[in-house]
Jmol script that loads the backbone (N, CA, C; Angstrom):
load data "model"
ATOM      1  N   UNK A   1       0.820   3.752  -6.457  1.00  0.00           N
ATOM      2  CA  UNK A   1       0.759   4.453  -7.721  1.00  0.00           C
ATOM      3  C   UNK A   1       1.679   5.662  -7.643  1.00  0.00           C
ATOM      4  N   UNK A   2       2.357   5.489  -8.530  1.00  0.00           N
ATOM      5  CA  UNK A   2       3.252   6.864  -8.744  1.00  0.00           C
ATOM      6  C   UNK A   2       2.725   7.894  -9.505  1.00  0.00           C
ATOM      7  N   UNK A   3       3.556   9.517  -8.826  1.00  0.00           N
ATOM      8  CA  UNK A   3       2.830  10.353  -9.548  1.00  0.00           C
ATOM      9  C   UNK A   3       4.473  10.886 -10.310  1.00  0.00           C
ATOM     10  N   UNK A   4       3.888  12.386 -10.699  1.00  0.00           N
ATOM     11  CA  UNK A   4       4.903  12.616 -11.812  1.00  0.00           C
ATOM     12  C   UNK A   4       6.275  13.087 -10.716  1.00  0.00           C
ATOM     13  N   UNK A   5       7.427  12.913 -11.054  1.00  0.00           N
ATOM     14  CA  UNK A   5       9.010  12.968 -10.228  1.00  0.00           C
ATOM     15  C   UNK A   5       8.746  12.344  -9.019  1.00  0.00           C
ATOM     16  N   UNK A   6       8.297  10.617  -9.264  1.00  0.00           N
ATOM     17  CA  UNK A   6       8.413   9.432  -8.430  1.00  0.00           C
ATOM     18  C   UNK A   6       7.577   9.452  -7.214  1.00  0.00           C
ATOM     19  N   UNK A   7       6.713  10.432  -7.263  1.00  0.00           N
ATOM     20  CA  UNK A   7       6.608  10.734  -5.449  1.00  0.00           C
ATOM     21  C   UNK A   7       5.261   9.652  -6.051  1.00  0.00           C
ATOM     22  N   UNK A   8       4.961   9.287  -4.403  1.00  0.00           N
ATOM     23  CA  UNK A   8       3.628   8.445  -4.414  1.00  0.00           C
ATOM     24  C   UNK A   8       2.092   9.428  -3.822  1.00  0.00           C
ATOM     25  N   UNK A   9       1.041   8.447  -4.671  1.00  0.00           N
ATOM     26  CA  UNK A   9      -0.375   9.599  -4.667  1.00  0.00           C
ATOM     27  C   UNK A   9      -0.713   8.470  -3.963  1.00  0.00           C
ATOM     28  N   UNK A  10      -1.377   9.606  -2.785  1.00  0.00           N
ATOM     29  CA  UNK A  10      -2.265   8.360  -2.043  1.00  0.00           C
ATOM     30  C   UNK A  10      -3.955   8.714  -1.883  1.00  0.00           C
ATOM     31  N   UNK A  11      -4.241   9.669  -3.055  1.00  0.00           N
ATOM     32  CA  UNK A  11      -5.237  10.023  -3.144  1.00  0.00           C
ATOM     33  C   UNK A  11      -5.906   9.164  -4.498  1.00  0.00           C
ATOM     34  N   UNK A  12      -7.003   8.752  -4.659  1.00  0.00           N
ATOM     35  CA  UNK A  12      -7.627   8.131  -6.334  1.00  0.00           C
ATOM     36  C   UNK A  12      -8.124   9.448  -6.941  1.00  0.00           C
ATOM     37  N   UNK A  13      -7.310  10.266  -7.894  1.00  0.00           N
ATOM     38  CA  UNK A  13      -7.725  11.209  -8.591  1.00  0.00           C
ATOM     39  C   UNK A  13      -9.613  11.345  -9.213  1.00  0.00           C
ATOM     40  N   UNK A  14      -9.543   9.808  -9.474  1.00  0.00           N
ATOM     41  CA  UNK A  14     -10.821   9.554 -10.572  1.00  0.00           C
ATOM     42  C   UNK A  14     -11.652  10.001  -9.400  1.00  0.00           C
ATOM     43  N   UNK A  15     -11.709   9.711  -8.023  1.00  0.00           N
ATOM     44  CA  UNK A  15     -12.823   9.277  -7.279  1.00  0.00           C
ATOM     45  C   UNK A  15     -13.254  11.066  -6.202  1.00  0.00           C
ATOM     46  N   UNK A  16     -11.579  11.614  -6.381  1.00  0.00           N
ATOM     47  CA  UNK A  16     -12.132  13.374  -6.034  1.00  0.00           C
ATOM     48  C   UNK A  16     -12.974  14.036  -7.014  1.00  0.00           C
ATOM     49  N   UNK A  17     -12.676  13.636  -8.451  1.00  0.00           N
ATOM     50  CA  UNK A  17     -13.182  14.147  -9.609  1.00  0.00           C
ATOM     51  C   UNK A  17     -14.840  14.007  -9.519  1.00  0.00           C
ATOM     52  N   UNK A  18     -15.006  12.545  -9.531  1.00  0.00           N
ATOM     53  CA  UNK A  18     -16.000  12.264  -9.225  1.00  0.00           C
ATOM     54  C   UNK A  18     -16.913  13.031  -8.286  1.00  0.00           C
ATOM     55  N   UNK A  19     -16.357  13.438  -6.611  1.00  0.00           N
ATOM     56  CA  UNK A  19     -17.042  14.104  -5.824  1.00  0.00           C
ATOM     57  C   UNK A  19     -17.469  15.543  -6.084  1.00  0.00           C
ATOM     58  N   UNK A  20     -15.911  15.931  -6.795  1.00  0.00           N
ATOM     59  CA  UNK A  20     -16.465  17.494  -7.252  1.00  0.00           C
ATOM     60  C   UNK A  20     -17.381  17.400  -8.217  1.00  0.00           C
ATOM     61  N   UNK A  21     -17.536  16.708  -9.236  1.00  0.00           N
ATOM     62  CA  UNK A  21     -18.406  16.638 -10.160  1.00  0.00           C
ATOM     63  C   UNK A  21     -20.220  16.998  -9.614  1.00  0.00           C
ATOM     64  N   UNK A  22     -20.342  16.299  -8.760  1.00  0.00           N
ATOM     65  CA  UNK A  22     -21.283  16.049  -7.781  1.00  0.00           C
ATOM     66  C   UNK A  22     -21.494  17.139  -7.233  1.00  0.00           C
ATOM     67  N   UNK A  23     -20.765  18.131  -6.793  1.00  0.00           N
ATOM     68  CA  UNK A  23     -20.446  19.462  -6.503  1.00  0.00           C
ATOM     69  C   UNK A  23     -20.924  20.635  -7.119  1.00  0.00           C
ATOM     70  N   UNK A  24     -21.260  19.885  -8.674  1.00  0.00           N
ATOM     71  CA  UNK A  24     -21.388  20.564  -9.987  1.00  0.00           C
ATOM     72  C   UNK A  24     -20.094  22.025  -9.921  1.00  0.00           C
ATOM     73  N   UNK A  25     -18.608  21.812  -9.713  1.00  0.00           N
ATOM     74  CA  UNK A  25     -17.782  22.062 -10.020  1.00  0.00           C
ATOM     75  C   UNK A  25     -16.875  20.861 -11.066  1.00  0.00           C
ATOM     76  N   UNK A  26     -15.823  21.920 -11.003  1.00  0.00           N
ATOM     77  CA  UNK A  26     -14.515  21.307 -11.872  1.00  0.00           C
ATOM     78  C   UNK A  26     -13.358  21.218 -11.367  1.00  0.00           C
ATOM     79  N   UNK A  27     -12.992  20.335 -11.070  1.00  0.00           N
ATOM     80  CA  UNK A  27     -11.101  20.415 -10.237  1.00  0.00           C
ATOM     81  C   UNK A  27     -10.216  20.434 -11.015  1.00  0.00           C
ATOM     82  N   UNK A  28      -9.405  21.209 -10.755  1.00  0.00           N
ATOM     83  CA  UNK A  28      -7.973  21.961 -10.782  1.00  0.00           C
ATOM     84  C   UNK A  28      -7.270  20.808 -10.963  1.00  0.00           C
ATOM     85  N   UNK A  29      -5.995  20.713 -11.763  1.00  0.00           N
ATOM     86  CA  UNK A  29      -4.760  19.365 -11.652  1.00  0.00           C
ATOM     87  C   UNK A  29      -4.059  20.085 -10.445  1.00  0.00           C
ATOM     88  N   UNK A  30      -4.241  20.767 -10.058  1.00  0.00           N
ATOM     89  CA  UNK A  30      -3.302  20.765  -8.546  1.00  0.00           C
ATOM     90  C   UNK A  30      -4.074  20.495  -7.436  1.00  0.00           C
ATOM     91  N   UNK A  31      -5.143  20.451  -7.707  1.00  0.00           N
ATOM     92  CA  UNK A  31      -5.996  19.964  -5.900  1.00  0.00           C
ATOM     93  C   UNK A  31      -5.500  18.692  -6.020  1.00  0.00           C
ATOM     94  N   UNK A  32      -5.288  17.321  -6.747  1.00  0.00           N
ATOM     95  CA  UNK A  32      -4.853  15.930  -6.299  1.00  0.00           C
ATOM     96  C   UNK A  32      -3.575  16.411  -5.583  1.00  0.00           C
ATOM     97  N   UNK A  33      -2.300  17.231  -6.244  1.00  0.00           N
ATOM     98  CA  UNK A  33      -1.259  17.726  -5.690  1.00  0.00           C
ATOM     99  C   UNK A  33      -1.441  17.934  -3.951  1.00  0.00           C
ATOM    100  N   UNK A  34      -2.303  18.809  -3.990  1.00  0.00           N
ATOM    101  CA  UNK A  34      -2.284  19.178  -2.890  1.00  0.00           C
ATOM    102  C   UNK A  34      -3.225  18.243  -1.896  1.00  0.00           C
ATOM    103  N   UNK A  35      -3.911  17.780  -1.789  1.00  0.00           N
ATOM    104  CA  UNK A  35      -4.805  16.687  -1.235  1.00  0.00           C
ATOM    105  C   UNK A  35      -3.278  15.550  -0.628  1.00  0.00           C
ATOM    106  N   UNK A  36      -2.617  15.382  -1.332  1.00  0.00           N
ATOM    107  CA  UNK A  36      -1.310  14.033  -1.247  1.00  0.00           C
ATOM    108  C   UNK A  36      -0.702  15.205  -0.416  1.00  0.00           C
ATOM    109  N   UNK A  37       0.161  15.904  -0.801  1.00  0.00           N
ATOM    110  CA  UNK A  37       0.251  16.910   0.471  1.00  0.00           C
ATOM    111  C   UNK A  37      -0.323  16.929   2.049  1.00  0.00           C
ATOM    112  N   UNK A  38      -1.366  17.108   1.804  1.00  0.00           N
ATOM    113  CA  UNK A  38      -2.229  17.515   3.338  1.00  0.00           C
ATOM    114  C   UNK A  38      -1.778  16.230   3.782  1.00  0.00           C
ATOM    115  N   UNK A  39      -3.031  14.790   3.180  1.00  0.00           N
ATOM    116  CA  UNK A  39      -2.259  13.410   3.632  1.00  0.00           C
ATOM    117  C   UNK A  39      -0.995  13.473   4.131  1.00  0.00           C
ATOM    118  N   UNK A  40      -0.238  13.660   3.457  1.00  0.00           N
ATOM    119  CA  UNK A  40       1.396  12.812   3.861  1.00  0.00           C
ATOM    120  C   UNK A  40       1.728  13.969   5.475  1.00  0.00           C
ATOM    121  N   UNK A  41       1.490  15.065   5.732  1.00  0.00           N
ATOM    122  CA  UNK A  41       1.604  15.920   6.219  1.00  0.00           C
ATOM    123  C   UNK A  41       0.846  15.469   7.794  1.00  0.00           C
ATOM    124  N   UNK A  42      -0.244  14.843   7.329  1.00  0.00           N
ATOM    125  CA  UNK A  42      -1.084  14.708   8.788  1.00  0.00           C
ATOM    126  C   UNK A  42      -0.492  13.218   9.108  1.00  0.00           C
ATOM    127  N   UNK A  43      -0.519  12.520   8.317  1.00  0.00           N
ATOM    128  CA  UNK A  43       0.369  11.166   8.666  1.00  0.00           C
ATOM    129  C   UNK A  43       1.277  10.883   9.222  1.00  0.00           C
ATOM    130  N   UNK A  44       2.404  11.911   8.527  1.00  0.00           N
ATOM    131  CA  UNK A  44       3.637  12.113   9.321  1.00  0.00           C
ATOM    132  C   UNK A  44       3.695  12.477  10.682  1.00  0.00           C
ATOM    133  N   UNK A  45       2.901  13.738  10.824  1.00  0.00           N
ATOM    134  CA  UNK A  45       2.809  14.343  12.195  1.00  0.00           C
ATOM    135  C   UNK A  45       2.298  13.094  12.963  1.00  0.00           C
ATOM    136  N   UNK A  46       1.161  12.435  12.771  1.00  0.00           N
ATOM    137  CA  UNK A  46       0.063  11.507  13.368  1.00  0.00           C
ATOM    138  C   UNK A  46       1.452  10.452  13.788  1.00  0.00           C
ATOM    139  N   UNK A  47       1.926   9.978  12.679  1.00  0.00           N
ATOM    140  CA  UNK A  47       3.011   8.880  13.976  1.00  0.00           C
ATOM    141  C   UNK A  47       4.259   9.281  14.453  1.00  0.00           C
ATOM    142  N   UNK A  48       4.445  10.572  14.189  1.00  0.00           N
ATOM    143  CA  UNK A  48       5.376  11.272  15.687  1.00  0.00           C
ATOM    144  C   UNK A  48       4.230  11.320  16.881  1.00  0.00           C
ATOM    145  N   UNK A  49       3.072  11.485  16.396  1.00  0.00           N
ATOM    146  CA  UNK A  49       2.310  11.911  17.865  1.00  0.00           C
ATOM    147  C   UNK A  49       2.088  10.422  18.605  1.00  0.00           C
ATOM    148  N   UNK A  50       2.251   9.499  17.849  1.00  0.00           N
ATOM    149  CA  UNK A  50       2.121   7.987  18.294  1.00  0.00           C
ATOM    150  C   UNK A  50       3.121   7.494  18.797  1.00  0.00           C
ATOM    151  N   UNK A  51       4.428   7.813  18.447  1.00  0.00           N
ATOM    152  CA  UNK A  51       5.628   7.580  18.621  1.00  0.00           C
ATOM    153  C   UNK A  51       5.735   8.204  20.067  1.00  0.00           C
ATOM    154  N   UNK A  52       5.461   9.663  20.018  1.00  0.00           N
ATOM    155  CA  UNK A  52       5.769   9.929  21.461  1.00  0.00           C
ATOM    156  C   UNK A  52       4.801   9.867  22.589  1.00  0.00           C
ATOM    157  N   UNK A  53       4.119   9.425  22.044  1.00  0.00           N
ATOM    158  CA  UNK A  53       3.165   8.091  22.991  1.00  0.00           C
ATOM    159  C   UNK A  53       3.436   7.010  23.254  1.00  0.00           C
ATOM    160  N   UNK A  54       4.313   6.594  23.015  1.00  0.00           N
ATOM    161  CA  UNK A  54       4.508   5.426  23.588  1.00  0.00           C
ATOM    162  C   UNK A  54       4.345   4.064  22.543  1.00  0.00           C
ATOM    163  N   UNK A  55       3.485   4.501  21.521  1.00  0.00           N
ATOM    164  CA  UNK A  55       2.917   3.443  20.566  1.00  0.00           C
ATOM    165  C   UNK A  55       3.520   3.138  19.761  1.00  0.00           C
ATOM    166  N   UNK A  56       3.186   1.795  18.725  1.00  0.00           N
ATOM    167  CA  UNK A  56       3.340   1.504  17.499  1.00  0.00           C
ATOM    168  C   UNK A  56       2.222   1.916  16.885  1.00  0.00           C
ATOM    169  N   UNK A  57       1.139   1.726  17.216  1.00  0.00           N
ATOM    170  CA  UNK A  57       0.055   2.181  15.959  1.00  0.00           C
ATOM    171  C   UNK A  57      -0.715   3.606  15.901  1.00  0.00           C
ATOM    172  N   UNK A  58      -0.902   3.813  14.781  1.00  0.00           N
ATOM    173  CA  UNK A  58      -1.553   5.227  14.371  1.00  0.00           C
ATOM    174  C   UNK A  58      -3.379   4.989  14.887  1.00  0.00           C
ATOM    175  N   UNK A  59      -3.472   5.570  15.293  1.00  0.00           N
ATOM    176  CA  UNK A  59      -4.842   6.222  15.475  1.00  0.00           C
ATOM    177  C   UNK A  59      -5.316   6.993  15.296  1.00  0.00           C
ATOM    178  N   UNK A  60      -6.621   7.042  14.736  1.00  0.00           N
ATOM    179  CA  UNK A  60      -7.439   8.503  14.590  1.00  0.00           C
ATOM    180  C   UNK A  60      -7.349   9.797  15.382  1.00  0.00           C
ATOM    181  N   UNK A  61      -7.191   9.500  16.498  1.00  0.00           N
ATOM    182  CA  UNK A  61      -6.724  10.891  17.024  1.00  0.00           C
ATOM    183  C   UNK A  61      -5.502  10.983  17.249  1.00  0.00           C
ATOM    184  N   UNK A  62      -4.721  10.840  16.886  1.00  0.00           N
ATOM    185  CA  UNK A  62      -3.279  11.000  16.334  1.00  0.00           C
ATOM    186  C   UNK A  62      -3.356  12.005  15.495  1.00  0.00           C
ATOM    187  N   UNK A  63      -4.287  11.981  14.314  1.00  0.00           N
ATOM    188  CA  UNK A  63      -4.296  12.887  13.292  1.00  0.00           C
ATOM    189  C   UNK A  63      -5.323  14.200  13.276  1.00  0.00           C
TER     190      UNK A  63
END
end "model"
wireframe off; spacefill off
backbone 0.3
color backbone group
C-alpha cells in the first residue's frame, strides 16, 4: 500500500486507530508517519546486523 509521495506504509492505519481508540485517546495523522518510520529504521538496521553476521535471514534479535 502506498502512502502519499509513493513511499510504502507498512503499518494498517485502521488497526493503530483502533488500538488508540481503546486507549480512549485520538491519533494524530502523523503517528502512522512516524510508526513507518521507526519500522523501516529498525529493519534496515536489523539486516545490516544480519548481514554482518554472516546471515541471510532477519531475526528478532537483529532488531
Amino acid at each position: 500500500m502506498a502512502a502519499k509521495g509513493g513511499k510504502v506504509t507498512l503499518v494498517v492505519q485502521s488497526k493503530v486507530k483502533d488500538l488508540v481508540k481503546k486507549g480512549k485517546m485520538k491519533c494524530s495523522s502523523d503517528v502512522i508517519s512516524a510508526m513507518n518510520h521507526i519500522i523501516s529504521t529498525a529493519v534496515t538496521r536489523g539486516i545490516e546486523r544480519a548481514k554482518g553476521n554472516g546471515r541471510k535471514t532477519l531475526r528478532a534479535v537483529d532488531l
